[in-house]
N, C-alpha and C positions, 0 to 999 in steps of 0.2 A: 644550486650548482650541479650541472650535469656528473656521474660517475666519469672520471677518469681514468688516468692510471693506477690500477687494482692495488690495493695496498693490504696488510695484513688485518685491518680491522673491516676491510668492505669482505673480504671473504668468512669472514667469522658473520659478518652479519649475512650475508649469501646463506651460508650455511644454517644460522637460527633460523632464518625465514624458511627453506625444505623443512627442517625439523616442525613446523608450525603448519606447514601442507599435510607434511605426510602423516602428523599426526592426527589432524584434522581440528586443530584452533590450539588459542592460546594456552589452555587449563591442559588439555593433555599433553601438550608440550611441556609443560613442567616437569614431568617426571623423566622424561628422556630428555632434556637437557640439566637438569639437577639449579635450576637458578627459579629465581621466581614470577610470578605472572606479570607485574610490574615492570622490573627489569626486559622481559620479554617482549611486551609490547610497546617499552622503551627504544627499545632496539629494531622493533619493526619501523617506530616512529622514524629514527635513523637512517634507515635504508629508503624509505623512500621521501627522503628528504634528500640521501646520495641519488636519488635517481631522477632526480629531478621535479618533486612532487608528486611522482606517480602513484595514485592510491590501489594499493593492492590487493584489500580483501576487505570484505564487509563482516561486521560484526553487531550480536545483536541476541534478542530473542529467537530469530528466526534459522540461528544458527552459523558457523562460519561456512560463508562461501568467496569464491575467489574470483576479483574480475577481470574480464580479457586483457586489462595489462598485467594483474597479478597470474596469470593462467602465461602470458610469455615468458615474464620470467622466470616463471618458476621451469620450465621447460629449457629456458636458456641457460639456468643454471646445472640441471641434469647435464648438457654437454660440457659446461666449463667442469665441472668436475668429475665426468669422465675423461677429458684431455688430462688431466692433471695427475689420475690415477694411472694412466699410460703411459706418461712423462715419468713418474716416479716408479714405474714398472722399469723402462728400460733401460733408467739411471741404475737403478738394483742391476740388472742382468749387467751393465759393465764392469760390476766388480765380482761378479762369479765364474768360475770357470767355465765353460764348453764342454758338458758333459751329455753324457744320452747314446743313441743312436742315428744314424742314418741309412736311410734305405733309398737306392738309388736303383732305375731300370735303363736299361740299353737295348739297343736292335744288337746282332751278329755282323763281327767284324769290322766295325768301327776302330777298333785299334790299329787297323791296317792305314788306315784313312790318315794321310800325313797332314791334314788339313786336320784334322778332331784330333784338340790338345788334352784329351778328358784324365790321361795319366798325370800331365803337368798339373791341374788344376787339384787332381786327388792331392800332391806334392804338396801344393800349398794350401792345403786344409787343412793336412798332416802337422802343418806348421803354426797353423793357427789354432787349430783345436784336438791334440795329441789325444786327447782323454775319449772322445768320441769315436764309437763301436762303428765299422762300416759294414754294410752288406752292399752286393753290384749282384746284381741278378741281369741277365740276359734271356729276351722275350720277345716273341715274332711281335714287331711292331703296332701290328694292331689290338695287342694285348694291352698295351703300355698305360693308355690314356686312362679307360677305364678305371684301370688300378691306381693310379695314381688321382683322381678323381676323389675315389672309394676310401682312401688313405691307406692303402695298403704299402703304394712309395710313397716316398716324399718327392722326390725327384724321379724325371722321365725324361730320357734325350731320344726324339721322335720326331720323323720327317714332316715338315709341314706344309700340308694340301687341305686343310680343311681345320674350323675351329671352333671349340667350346664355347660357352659364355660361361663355364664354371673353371677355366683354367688360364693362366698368364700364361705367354711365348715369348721365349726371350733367344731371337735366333743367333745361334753359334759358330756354324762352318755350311760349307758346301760338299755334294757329294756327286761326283759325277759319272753319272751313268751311261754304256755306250752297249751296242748289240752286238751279241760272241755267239761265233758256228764252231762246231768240232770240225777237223779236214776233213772228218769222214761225210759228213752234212754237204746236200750240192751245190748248196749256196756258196762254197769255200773257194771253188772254181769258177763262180763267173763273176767279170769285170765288175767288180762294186760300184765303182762309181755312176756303172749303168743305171743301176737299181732305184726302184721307186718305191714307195710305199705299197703300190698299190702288186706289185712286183710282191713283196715279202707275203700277201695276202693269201696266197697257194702251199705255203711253204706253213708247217705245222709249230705254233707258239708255246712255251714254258713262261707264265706269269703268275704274279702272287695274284692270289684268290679272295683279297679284301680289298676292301677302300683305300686305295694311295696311287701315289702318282704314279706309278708302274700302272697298274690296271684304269689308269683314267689315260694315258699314252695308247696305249692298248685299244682302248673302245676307242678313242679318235681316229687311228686312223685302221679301224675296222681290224686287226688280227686277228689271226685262226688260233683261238687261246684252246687246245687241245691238252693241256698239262698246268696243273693247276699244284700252288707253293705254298706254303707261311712263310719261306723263310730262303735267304740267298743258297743256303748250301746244298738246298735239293734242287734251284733251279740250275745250280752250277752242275750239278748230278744228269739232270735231263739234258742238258746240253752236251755235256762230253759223251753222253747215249748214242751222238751223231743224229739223233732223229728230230733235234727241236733245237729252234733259234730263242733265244733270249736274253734280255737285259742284265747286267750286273755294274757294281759300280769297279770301275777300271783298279784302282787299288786291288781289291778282292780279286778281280781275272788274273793279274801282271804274273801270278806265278804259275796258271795252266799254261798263258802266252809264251812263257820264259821256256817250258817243259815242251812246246809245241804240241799240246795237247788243244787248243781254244783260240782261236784266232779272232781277232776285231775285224767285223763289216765294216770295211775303211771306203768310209762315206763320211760328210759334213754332217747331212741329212738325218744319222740313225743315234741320232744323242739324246739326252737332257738332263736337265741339273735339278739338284733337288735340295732345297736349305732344311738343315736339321735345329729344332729350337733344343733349349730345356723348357721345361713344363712343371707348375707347381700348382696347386689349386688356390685359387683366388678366396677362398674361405672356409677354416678360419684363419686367419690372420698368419704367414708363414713363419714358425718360430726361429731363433735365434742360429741353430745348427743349417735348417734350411738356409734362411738368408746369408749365411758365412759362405757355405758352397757356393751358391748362386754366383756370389761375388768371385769366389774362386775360380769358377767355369768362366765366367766373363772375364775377368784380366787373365785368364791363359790363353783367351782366344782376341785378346787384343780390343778389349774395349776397357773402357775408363768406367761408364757407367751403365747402368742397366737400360736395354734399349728393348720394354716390350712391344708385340707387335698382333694387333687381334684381326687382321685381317690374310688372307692366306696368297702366299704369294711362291708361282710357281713356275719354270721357264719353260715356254715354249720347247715343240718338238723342233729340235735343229738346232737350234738357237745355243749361242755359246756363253 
C-alpha cells in the first residue's frame, strides 16, 4: 500500500532510513541510533513496504549504495524535515516575546507627506512589540538600498524607479511632485500655461545627482541640470537662490508657497508622481521584528495584505 497520511511511525521510520544514509549503511548506523542491526534493517524493510515496494539501497560485499529511488527519497526527506523544523521554529517564536532591535531608513521629509502613514504604523508596532529598540535614520535616497541590501537596515522606505533581485517592494503611498521658481526667477512672470518643455530647456535646472525618477524626468525631456542635490533641502536651497527651477514634492514646498517665497509653475504639464515601497532583503529569510513592522507599514497605509511588486512602476511626465 502506497504511503499516505504521514503518521508518527512513517516518520520515525523516514528518520532511521537518513540515519542509515548519512551514516553510510546499516552497522554504522547502530551506534547513532542506539538499537540494533536487525531492528534496523527491519525497519527499513517497513518503509519500503510503506512506499510501495520501492527498494532503496543495495546491500552487500560491495558495500551500501543507494538507488535512484532510495537517492529521491532520501532527498525528499531532507525537505520534509526541514519544513517541520520551520514549522516548529515559528510555533516557538509565538510564545516569545518581540525583543531585539530595529533599524529603519527614510528619505527627508516624508513626515510632511499626508499620504505616508509611517508614524501610525511605528504606533502600532509600539503596540505590538513594546520591548523592541527602534532606530529611524534619515538618508539621501539613494543611500538606502544598498544599506539595507548589506543589513545594515532592516527596513528602507524608497521611491521606486528601478529594482533589485536581492530585495522585496512592497509599495506604500504616493508622492507628488510639481516644479517651484522663486518670484525672483523669470519664469515666475510669464503665462505658465504657455510653457512647454522644450521652453524650460534655457532656463537653468537644480536636480538630484543619482538614479531616480527626478533625474530620469530630467534626462527625458532634455533639462539644463546646472545644480546638482542628494537631497530635497538643498534643491529647495537652489530654488529660493531665484537662479534655478526645480522639482519638490508639493507637501515639502506648501510652506515656502504659504511664505511667498516658491511659487508652483501652474501648468498640467510640469508634474509627476512617484510610489514609494518599503524594501527588505529577500535573503535571509526576514526575521519576526522585520515581518511585525512590515505588517505594521501596510495596515497604516490601508492594506490587508502584503502586496509585493518586482517590477518598477513609474508615472509619466504630466500624467496625474
Amino acid at each position: 500500500m502506497l504511503l499516505g497520511q504521514l503518521s508518527d511511525i512513517d516518520v520515525r521510520l523516514l528518520r532511521v532510513f537518513r540515519q542509515i544514509v548519512e551514516s553510510g549503511g546499516l552497522s554504522a548506523a547502530e551506534l547513532k541510533l542506539n538499537i540494533s542491526r536487525s531492528v534496523i534493517s527491519r525497519h527499513l524493510k517497513d518503509l519500503e513496504i510503506r512506499l510501495g515496494g520501492l527498494h532503496l539501497c543495495r546491500r552487500g560485499r560491495a558495500g551500501f549504495t543507494l538507488t535512484d529511488e532510495g537517492r529521491h527519497v532520501y532527498n525528499a526527506i531532507l525537505r520534509l524535515q526541514g519544513a517541520m523544523d520551520s514549522f516548529r521554529s515559528e510555533v516557538h517564536e509565538l510564545h516569545q516575546k518581540i525583543t531585539g532591535t530595529l533599524v529603519i531608513a527614510m528619505g527627508d521629509h516624508s513626515v510632511t507627506n499626508p499620504v505616508a502613514h509611517i508614524s501610525q504604523a511605528l504606533q502600532l508596532f509600539d503596540l505590538k512589540a513594546p520591548k523592541v529598540t527602534l532606530q529611524m535614520h534619515v538618508q539621501p535616497l539613494n543611500a538606502i538600498e544598498p544599506l539595507v541590501m548589506d543589513g545594515t537596515y532592516n527596513i528602507g522606505i524608497v521611491p521606486m524607479h528601478r529594482h533589485s533581485s536581492c530585495l522585496d517592494y512592497y509599495p506604500l503611498f504616493w508622492e507628488n511632485m510639481y516644479l517651484y521658481c522663486s518670484p525672483e526667477h523669470p519664469i515666475s512672470v510669464i503665462k505658465h500655461a504657455d510653457l512647454s518643455w522644450e521652453d524650460l530647456q534655457e532656463y537653468s535646472y537644480a536636480g538630484l545627482g543619482y538614479h531616480s525618477p527626478n533625474m530620469e524626468i530630467a534626462d527625458d525631456v532634455k533639462l539644463k541640470r546646472d545644480a546638482v542635490s542628494n537631497d530635497q533641502e538643498s534643491i529647495a536651497t537652489l530654488i529660493l537662490s531665484g537662479c534655478y527651477i526645480g522639482f519638490l514634492p508639493d507637501h515639502y514646498a506648501e510652506s515656502f508657497v504659504q511664505k511667498g517665497q516658491m511659487q508652483r509653475v501652474q501648468s498640467e504639464l510640469f508634474q509627476y508622481k512617484v510610489e514609494y515601497s518599503a524594501i527588505v532583503r529577500r535573503a535571509p529569510k526576514p526575521s519576526r521584528i522585520v515581518k511585525t513592522m512590515m505588517q505594521c507599514l501596510l495596515e497604516a497605509h490601508g492594506f490587508k495584505e502584503a502586496r509585493k511588486t518586482r517590477a518598477p512602476r513609474k508615472k509619466a511626465v504630466g500624467e496625474k
